[in-house]
C-alpha positions in Angstrom: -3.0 -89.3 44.2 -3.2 -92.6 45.8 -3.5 -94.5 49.5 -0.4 -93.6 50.7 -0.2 -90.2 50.0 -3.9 -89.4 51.0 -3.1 -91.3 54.1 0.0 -89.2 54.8 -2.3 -86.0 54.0 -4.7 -87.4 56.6 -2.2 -87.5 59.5 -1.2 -83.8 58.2 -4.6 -83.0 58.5 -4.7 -84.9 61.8 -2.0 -82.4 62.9 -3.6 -79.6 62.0 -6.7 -80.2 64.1 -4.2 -80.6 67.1 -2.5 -77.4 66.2 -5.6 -75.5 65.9 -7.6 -76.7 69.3 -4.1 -75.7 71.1 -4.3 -72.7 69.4 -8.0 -72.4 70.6 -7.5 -73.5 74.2 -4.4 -70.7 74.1 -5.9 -67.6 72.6 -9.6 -68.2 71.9 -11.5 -68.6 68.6 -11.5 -65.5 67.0 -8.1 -64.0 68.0 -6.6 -61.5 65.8 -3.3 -61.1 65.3 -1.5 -57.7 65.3 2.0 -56.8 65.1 2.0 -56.2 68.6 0.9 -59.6 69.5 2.7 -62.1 71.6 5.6 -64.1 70.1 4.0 -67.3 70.7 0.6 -66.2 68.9 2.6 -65.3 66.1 4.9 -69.0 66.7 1.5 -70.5 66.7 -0.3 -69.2 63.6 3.2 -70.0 61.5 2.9 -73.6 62.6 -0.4 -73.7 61.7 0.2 -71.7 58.1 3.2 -74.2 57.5 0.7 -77.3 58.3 -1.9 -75.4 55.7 1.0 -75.3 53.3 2.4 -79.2 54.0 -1.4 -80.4 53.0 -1.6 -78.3 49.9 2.2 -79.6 48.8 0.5 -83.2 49.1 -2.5 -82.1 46.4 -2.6 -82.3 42.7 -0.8 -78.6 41.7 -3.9 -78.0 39.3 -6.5 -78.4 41.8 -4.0 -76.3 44.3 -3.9 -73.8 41.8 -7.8 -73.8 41.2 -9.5 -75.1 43.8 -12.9 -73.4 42.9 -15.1 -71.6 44.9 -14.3 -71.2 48.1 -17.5 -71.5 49.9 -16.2 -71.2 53.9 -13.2 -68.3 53.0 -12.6 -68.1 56.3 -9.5 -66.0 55.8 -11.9 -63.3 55.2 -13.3 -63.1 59.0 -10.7 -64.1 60.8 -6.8 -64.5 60.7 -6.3 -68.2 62.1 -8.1 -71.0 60.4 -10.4 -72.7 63.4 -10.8 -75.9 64.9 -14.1 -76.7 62.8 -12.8 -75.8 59.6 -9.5 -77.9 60.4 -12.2 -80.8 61.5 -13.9 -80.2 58.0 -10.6 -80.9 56.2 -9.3 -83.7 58.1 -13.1 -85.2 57.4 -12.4 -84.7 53.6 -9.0 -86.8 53.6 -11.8 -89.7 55.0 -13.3 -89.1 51.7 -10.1 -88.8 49.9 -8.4 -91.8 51.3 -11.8 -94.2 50.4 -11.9 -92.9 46.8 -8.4 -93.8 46.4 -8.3 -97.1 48.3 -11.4 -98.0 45.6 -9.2 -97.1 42.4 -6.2 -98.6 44.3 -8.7 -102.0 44.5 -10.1 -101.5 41.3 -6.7 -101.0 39.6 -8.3 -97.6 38.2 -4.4 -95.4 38.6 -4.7 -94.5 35.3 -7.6 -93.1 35.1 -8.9 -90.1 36.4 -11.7 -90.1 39.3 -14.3 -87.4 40.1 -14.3 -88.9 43.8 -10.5 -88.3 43.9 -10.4 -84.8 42.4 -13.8 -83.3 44.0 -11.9 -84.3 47.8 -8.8 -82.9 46.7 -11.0 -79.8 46.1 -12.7 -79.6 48.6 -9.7 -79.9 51.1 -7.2 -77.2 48.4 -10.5 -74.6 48.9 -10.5 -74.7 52.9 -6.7 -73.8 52.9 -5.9 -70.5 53.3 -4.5 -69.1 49.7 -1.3 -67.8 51.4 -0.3 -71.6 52.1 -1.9 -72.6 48.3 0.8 -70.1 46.9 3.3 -71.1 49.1 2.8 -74.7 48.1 2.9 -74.0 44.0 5.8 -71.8 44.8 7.8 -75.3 46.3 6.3 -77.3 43.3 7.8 -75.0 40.6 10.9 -74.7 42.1 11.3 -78.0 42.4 10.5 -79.0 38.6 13.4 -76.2 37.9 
């Protein structure tokens, strides 16, 4: 991870947030989604899925793969990630994008950073694990 890519997560992330407050404003917070739901619901909650999945594509594959605990698993309550917990994430690229802007100043690439890899956590454990997989599965193929 460095700058760049942490500030190309953040406008991901950015994205996201703008994404999920339409999503909001269109169908409320807590919306479930059923197979008999409108078509643009259903548009909706890909885009936001496919966001979830360009973010996790950005993170180290290790920490994609284990996050750790995943304290807010809001997947379990509801089917569409919300505005807060989108806010959360695009607050944890601010944290992401100073620890790598330090090792960038520092000339620290080659080592490893706590700062670095707890954000990167923290961000990989709000995504939904549908768009984690989906993410791995893009990474593997592509080392085929």
């Amino acid at each position: 991870m460095n700058t760049q890519t942490a500030l190309d997560l953040s406008s991901r992330c950015a994205e996201l947030v703008a994404l999920c407050a339409r999503f909001q404003a269109s169908f409320g917070r807590r919306t479930s989604l059923k197979p008999g739901s409108p078509g643009a619901e259903w548009q909706m909650y890909h885009a936001i899925l496919d966001k979830q999945t360009d973010i996790a594509r950005l993170l180290d594959p290790t920490i994609v793969q284990s996050p750790g605990e995943a304290v807010n698993a809001w997947w379990k309550r509801q089917d569409v990630i919300d505005l807060s917990v989108a806010s959360d994430i695009h607050h944890q690229t601010v944290q992401l994008i100073s620890a790598c802007a330090y090792m960038d100043t520092e000339d620290l690439t080659d080592r490893w950073s706590y700062s670095v890899h707890s954000a990167q956590a923290a961000i990989a454990a709000l995504l939904h694990p549908l768009a984690r997989q989906r993410a791995l599965e893009t990474v593997s193929q592509a080392a085929d």
